[in-house]
C-alpha positions in Angstrom: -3.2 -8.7 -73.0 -1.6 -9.3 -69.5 1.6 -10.3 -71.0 1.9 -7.0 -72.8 1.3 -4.9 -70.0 4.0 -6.4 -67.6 6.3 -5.8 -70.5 5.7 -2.1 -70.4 6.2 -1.6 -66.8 9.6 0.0 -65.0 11.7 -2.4 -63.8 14.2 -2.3 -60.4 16.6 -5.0 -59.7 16.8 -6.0 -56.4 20.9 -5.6 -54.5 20.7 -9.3 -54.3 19.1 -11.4 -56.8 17.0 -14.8 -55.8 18.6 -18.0 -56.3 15.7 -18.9 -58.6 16.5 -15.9 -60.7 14.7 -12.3 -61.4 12.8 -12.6 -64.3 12.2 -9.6 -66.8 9.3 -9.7 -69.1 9.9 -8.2 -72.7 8.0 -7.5 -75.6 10.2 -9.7 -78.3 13.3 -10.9 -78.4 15.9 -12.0 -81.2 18.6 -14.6 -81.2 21.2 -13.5 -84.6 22.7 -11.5 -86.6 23.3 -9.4 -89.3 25.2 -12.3 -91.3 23.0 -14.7 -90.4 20.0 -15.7 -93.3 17.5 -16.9 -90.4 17.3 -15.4 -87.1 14.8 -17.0 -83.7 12.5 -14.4 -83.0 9.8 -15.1 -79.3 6.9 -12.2 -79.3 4.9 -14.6 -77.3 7.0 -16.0 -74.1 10.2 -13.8 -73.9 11.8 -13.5 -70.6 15.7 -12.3 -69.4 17.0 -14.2 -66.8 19.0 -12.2 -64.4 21.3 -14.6 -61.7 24.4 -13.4 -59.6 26.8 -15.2 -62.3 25.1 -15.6 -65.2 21.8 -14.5 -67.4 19.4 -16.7 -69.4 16.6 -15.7 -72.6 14.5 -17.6 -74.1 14.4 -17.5 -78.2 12.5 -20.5 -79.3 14.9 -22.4 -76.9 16.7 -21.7 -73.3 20.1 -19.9 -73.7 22.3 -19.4 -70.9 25.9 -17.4 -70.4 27.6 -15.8 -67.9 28.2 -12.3 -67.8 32.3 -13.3 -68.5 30.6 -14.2 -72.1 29.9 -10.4 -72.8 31.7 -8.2 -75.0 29.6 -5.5 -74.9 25.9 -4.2 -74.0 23.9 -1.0 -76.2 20.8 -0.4 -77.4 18.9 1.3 -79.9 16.0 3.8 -79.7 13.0 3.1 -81.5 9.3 4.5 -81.7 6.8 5.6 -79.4 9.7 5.1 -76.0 10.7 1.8 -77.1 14.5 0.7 -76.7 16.1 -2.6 -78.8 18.7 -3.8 -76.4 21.8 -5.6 -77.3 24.0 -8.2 -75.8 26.9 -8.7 -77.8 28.5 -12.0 -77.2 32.2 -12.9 -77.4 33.5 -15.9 -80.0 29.6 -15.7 -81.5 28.6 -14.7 -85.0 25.3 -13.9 -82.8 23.1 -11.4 -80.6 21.0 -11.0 -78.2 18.0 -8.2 -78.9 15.7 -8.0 -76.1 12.7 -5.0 -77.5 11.2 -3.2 -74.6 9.7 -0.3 -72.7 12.3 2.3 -72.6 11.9 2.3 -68.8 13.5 -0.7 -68.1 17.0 0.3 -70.0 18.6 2.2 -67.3 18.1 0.0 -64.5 19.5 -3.5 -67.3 22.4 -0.9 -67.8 23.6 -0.7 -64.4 23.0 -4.0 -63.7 25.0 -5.4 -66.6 27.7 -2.5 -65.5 28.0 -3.7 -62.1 28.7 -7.2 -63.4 31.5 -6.1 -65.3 29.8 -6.0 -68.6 31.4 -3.2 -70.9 28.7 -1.1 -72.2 28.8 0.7 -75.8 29.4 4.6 -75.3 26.0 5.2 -76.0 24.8 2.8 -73.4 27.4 4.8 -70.5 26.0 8.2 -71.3 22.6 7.3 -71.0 23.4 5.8 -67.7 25.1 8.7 -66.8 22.0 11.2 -67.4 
């Protein structure tokens, strides 16, 4: 029950991250694709990872990849202000979905912006609001 509501609160990332790393508590997360027969899916201990040079999730195992290793960041809307967000990797037939309180989108937006990260069209005009 505690888990779920840390995942619905706001979310502001601090100018200068800790060394250990800013943690952000979601509700699921998925490791895949839409070519892919199985994808990982974590409801139960799902965590982005945010450090100066690179991000980490955790999808039934510890991913890591710098923020050089990002094509492109969006999200979907989905029911009652829930957002899917997704991490598009480059030279990987798979994605990162992170599914979460539509209050943390803006602030993972910028941040991903601000390291460079090109965000879909979608994802810039809702910064932009």
């Amino acid at each position: 029950m505690r888990r779920s509501f840390h995942a619905n609160k706001s979310v502001t990332i601090p100018q200068f991250l800790p060394v250990e790393g800013f943690v952000i508590p979601i509700r699921e997360a998925i490791w895949g694709g839409d070519k892919i027969l199985f994808n990982e899916d974590n409801r139960f201990s799902s965590n982005l990872i945010l450090y100066n040079d690179h991000f980490d999730f955790n999808v039934l195992g510890k991913y890591s990849y710098k923020y050089t290793d990002v094509k492109d960041v969006g999200f979907y809307s989905k029911y009652w202000g829930n957002v899917e967000i997704e991490i598009t990797l480059v030279n990987s037939d798979k994605n990162y979905y992170a599914f979460m309180n539509k209050g943390k989108l803006k602030e993972i937006l910028k941040f991903f912006k601000k390291q460079n990260c090109k965000l879909t069209g979608k994802a810039e005009k809702f910064i932009s609001q």
